[in-house]
C-alpha positions as CSV (number, residue, x, y, z in Angstrom):
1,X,5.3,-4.4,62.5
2,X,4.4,-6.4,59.5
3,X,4.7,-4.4,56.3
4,X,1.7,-5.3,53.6
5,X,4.4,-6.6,51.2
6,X,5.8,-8.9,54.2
7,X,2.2,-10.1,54.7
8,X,1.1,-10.5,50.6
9,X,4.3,-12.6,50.5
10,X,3.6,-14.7,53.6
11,X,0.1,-15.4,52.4
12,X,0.9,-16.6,49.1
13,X,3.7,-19.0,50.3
14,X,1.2,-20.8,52.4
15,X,-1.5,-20.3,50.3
16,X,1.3,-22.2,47.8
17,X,2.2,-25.5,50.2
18,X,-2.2,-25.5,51.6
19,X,-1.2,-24.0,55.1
20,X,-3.4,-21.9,57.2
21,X,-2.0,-18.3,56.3
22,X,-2.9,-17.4,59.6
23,X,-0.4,-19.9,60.9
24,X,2.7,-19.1,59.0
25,X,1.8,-15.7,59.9
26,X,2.0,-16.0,63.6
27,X,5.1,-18.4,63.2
28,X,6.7,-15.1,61.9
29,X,5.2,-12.7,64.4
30,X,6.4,-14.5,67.2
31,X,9.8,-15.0,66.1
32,X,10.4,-11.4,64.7
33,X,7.6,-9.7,64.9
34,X,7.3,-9.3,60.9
35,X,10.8,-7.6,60.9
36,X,12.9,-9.0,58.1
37,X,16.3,-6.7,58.2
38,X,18.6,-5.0,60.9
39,X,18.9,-1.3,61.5
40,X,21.1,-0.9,59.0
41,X,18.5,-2.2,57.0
42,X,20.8,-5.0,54.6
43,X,21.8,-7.6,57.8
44,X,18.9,-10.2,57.9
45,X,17.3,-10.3,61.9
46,X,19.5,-12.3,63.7
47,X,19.9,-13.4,67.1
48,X,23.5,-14.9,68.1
49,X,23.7,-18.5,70.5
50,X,26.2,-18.4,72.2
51,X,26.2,-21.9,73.2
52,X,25.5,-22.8,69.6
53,X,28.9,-21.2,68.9
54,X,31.2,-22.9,71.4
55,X,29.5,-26.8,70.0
56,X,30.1,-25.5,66.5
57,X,33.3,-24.2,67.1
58,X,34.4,-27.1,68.5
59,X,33.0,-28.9,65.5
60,X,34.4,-26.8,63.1
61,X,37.4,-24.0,64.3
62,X,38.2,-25.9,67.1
63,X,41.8,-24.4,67.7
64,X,39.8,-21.1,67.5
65,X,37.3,-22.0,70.7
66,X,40.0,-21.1,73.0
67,X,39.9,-17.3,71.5
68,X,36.1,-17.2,71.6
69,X,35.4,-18.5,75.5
70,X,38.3,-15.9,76.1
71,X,35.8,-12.9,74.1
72,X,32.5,-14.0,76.1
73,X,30.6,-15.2,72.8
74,X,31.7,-18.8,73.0
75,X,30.1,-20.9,76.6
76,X,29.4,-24.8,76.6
77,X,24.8,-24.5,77.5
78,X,22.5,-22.4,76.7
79,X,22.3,-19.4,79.9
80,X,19.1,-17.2,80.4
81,X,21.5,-14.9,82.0
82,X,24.6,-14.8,79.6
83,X,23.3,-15.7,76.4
84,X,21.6,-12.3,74.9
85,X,22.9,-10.5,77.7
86,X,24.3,-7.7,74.9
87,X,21.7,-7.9,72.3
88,X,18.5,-6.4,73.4
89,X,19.1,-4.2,70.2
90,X,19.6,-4.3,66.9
91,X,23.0,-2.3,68.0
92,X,24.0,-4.7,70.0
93,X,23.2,-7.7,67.7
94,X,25.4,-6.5,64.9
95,X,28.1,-5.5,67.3
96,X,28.0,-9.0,68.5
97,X,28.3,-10.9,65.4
98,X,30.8,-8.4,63.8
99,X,33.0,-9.6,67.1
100,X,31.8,-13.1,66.7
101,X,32.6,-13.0,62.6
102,X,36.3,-11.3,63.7
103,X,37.0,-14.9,65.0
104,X,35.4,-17.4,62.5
105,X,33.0,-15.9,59.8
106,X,31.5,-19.2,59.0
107,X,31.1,-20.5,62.2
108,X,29.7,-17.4,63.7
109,X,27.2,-17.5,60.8
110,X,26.3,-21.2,61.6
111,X,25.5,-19.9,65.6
112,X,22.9,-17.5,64.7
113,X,19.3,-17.5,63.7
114,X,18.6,-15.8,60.8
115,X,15.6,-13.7,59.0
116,X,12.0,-13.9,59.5
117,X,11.7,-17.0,59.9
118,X,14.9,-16.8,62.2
119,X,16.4,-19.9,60.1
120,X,19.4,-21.5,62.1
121,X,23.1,-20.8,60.2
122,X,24.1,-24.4,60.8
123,X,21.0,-25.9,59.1
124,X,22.2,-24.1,55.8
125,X,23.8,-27.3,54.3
126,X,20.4,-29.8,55.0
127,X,18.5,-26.2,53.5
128,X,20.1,-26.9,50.7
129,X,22.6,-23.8,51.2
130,X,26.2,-24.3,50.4
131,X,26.9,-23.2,53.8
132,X,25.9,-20.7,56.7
133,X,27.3,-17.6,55.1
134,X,25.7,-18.4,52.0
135,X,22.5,-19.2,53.6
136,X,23.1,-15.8,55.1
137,X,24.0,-13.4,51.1
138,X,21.3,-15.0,50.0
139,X,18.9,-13.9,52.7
140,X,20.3,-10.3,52.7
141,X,18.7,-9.8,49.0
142,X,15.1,-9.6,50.6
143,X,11.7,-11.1,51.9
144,X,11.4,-13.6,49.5
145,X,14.6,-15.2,50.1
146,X,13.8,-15.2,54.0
147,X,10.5,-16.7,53.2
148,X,11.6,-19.1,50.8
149,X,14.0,-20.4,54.4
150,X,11.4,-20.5,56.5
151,X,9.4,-22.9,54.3
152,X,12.5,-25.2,53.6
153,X,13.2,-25.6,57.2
154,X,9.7,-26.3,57.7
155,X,9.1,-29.0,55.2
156,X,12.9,-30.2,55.7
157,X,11.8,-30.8,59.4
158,X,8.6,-32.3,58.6
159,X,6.7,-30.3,60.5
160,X,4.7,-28.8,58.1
161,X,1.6,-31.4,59.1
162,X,1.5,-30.1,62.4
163,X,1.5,-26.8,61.2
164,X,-1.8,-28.0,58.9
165,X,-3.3,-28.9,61.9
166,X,-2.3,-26.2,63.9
167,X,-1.1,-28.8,66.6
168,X,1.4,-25.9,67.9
169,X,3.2,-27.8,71.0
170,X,4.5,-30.3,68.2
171,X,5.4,-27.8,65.9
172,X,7.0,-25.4,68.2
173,X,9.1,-28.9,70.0
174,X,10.6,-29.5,66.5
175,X,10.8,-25.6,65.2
176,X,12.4,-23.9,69.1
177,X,13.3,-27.4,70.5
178,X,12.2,-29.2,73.1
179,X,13.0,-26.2,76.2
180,X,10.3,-24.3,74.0
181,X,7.5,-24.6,76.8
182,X,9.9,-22.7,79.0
183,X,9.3,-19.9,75.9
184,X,5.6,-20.2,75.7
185,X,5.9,-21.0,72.5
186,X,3.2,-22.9,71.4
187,X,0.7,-20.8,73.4
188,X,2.1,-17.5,71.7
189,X,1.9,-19.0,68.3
190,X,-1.3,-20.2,69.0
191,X,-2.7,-16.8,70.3
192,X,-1.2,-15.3,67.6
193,X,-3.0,-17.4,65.3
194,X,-6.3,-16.8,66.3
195,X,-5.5,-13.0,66.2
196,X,-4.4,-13.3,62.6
197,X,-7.3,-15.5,61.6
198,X,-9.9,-12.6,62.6
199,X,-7.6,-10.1,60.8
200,X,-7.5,-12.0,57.6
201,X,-11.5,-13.0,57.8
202,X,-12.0,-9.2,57.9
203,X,-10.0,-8.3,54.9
204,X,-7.0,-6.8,57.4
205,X,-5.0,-4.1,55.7
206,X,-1.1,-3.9,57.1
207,X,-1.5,-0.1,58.8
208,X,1.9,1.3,59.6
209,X,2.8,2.2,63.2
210,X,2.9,5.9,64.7
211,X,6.3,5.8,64.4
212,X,7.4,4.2,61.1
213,X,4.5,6.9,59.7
214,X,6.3,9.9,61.1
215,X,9.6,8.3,59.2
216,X,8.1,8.3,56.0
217,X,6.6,11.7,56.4
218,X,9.1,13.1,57.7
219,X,11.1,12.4,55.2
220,X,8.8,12.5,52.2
221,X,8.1,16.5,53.2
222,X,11.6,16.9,53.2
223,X,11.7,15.5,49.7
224,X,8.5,18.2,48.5
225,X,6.0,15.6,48.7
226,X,2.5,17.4,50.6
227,X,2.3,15.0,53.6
228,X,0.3,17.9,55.5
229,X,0.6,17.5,59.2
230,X,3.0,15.0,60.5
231,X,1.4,13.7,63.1
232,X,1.8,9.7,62.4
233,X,-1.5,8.8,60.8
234,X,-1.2,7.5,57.5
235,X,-4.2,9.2,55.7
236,X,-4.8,10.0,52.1
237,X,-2.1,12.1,52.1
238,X,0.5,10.2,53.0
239,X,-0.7,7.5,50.6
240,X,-0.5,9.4,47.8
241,X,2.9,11.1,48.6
242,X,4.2,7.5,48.9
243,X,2.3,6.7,45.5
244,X,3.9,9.9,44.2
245,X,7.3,8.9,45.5
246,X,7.3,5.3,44.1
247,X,5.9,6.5,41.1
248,X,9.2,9.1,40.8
249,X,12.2,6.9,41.8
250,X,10.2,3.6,39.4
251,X,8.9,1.4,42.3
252,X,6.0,-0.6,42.3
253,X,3.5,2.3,43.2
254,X,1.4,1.2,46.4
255,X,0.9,3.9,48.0
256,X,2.1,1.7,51.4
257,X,5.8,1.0,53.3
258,X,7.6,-2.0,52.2
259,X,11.2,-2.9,52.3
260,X,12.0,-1.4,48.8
261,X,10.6,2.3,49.4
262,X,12.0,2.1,53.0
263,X,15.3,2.1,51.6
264,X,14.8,4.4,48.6
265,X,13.5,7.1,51.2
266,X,16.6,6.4,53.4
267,X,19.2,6.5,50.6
268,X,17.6,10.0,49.2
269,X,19.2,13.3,49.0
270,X,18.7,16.9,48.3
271,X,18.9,16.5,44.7
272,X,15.9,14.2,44.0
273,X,13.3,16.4,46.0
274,X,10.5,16.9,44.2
275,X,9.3,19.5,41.9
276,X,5.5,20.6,41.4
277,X,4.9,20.2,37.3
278,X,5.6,24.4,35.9
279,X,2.1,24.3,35.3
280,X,0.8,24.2,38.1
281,X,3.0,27.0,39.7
282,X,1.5,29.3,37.8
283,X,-2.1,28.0,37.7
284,X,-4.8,30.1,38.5
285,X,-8.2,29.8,40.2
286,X,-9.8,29.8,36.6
287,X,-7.5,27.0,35.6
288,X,-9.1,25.3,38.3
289,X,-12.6,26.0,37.4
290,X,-11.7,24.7,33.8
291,X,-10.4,21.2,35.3
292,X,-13.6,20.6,37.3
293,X,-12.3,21.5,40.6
294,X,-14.9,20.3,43.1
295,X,-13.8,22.2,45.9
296,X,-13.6,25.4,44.0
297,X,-17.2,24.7,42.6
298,X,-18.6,24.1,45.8
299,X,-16.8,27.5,47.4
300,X,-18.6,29.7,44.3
301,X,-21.7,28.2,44.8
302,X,-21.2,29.0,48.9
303,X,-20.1,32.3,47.7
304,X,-23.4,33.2,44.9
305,X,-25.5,32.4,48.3
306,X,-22.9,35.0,50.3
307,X,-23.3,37.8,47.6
308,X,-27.3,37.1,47.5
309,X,-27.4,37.5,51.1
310,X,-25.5,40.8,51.4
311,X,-27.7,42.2,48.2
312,X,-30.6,41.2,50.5
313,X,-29.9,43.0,53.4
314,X,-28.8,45.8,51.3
315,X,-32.1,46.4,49.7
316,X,-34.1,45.5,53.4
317,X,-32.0,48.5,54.9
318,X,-31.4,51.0,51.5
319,X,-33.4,54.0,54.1
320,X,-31.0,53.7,56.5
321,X,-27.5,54.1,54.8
322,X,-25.8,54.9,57.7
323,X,-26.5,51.8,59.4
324,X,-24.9,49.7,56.2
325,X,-22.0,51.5,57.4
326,X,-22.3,50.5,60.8
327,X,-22.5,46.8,59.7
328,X,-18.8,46.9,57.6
329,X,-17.5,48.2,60.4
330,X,-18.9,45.0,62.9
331,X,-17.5,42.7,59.8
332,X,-14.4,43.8,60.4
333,X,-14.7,43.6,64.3
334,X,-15.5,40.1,63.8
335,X,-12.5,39.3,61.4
336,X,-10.3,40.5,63.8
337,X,-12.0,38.5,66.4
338,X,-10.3,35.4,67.5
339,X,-13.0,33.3,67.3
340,X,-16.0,34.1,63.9
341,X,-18.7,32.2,65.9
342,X,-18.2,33.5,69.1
343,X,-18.0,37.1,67.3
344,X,-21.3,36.5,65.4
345,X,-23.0,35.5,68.7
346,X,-21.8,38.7,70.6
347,X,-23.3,40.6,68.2
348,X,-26.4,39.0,67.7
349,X,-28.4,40.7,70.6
350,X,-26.9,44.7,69.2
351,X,-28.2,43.5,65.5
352,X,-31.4,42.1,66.5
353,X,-33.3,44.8,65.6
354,X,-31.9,45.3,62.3
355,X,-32.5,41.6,60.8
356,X,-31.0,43.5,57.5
357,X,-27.5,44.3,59.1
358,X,-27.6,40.5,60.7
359,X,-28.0,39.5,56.6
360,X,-25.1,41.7,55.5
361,X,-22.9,40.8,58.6
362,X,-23.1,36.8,57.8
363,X,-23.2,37.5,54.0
364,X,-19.7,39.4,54.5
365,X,-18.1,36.5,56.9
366,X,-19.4,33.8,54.7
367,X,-17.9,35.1,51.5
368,X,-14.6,35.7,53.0
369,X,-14.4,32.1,54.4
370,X,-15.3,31.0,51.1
371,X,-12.6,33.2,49.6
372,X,-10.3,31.5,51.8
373,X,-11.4,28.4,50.9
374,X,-10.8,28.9,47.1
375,X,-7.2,30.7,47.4
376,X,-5.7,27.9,50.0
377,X,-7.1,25.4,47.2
378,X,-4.9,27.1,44.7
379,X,-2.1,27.5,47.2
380,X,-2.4,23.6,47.6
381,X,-2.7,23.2,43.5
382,X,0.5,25.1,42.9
383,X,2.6,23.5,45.9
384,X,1.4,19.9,44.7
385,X,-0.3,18.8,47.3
386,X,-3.4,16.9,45.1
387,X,-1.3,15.0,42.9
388,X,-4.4,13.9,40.7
């Protein structure tokens, strides 16, 4: 899921060196699917070789090779069936390379790809890194650091012209090597790039997923910020509970995920939950009215016509008292009722003679709904749920 901060910053680097955005885009997407960091959110996304740590082992460590054949991390080609074997998840990764690291930091650094861009630890040095676990801190600090990797390794391998002309067999042979048709990968770049072109053509926005919207929710509610239902849509609400949120801890307010807020969210407690401003705890419907409330004018107005109508049928049935006695009576019936519309229509045949009592009866319902209206609006003012 590509975050809108992940996707501003990918544009503008290839915006930068006169790439197609939509390229470098689906370069990204179909290496890590726009995911910059591990689960535990400060380990670039990384994907150990095992091969590529027995030749650099033996390059490097090699009294050490012995130890890491013996472990299972360390075997002399490249094996569909051994080589992620543990690592379908982002558990599993970091177990692997914590086990990998035990032997040889370095050269288990140097044997995995690294960050967006998936950036191989023993190119650091011709990256201009001063070596894989460098290359590795320095893409820890963020999105920009994994971006500004990619594009080294790019232009480093000269494939940047092929990725100008979006001749993707060429670029993938020199980016995956040359076993990368037995990947697809120039036909998922290049699918991937024609997806993104429409996206960017019509002015895409980044929408969160389902699940990384119930996340911040979630969590925001937890934190006092009105999300309203959690439910995984991110709607107005949940914008401006992240706006309100950014605003709070001093982020850059945009009211969408990115790295930054993720981790804020993550790292918050108890203490920093939110409180609505004293003011508006003790606001009243009349301060509302005063600031221009919108809804509350519209629910008066809905309410003046409720009021006129019950006057109405008052003065059409003043000879028959008894009868406006009758009708507070079916109000009430219908309140109680489960459903107001269903109750209005299963009176409608007993009232039909009395066109008066029908007046009063929807004249009474209306103005309670409108009631309602007005005192959840203040409910919502006081908890803080319209933050402007």
């Amino acid at each position: 899921m590509f975050s809108k901060e992940i996707i501003d910053a990918i544009v503008a680097a290839a915006n930068e060196n006169g790439w197609p955005a939509s390229a470098l885009l689906a370069v990204v997407e179909c290496e890590t699917s726009g995911k910059p960091f591990e689960q535990d959110n400060r380990t670039p996304s990384l994907l150990f070789e095992r091969h590529k740590f027995y030749s650099e082992m033996a390059s490097h460590e090699p009294s050490k090779l012995k130890a890491a054949i013996k472990a299972g991390l360390a075997i002399p080609k490249w094996s569909r069936n051994t080589q992620y074997k543990d690592q379908g998840t982002s558990a599993g990764r970091l177990a692997v390379i914590a086990r990998a690291r035990q032997i040889d930091e370095e050269v288990a650094n140097r044997a995995a790809s690294w960050g967006l861009g998936q950036t191989m630890g023993f190119n650091a040095e011709r990256l201009h890194y001063e070596n894989a676990t460098a290359m590795v801190a320095e893409l820890s600090k963020g999105v920009a650091e994994q971006i500004e990797a990619l594009v080294r390794e790019i232009k480093s391998s000269k494939l940047d012209r092929f990725l100008k002309a979006k001749d993707f067999a060429s670029f993938a042979k020199g980016y995956n090597g040359p076993g990368y048709k037995q990947n697809n990968y120039d036909v998922r770049i290049r699918n991937a790039d024609a997806v993104w072109a429409r996206r960017l053509a019509n002015g895409f926005e980044a929408k969160p997923s389902k699940t990384i919207t119930v996340i911040y929710q979630s969590k925001l509610k937890e934190l006092g910020y009105p999300v309203g239902k959690i439910d995984g849509d991110w709607g107005d609400l949940t914008t401006g509970a992240t706006s309100a949120f950014q605003r709070k801890e001093g982020l850059k307010i945009t009211g969408h995920p990115n790295d930054e807020t993720t981790q804020h969210l993550e790292n918050a407690t108890a203490d920093q939950a939110r409180e609505p401003a004293a003011e508006r705890q003790t606001a009243t419907v009349d301060d509302l009215r005063a600031t221009g409330s919108q809804t509350v004018a519209a629910a008066d107005k809905g309410s003046l016509v409720s009021k006129i109508l019950v006057g109405a049928g008052a003065v059409g049935g003043a000879s028959q008292t008894g009868l406006l006695d009758q009708a507070q009576d079916m109000v009430g019936q219908v309140q109680a009722a489960k459903s107001v519309l269903d109750s209005v229509r299963d009176l409608a045949t007993g009232l039909a003679p009395y066109w008066w009592v029908g007046v009063i009866v929807v004249g009474f319902i209306t103005w309670r709904l409108y009631g309602d209206v007005i005192k959840r609006r203040l409910e919502d003012h006081q908890a803080g749920v319209h933050l402007g």
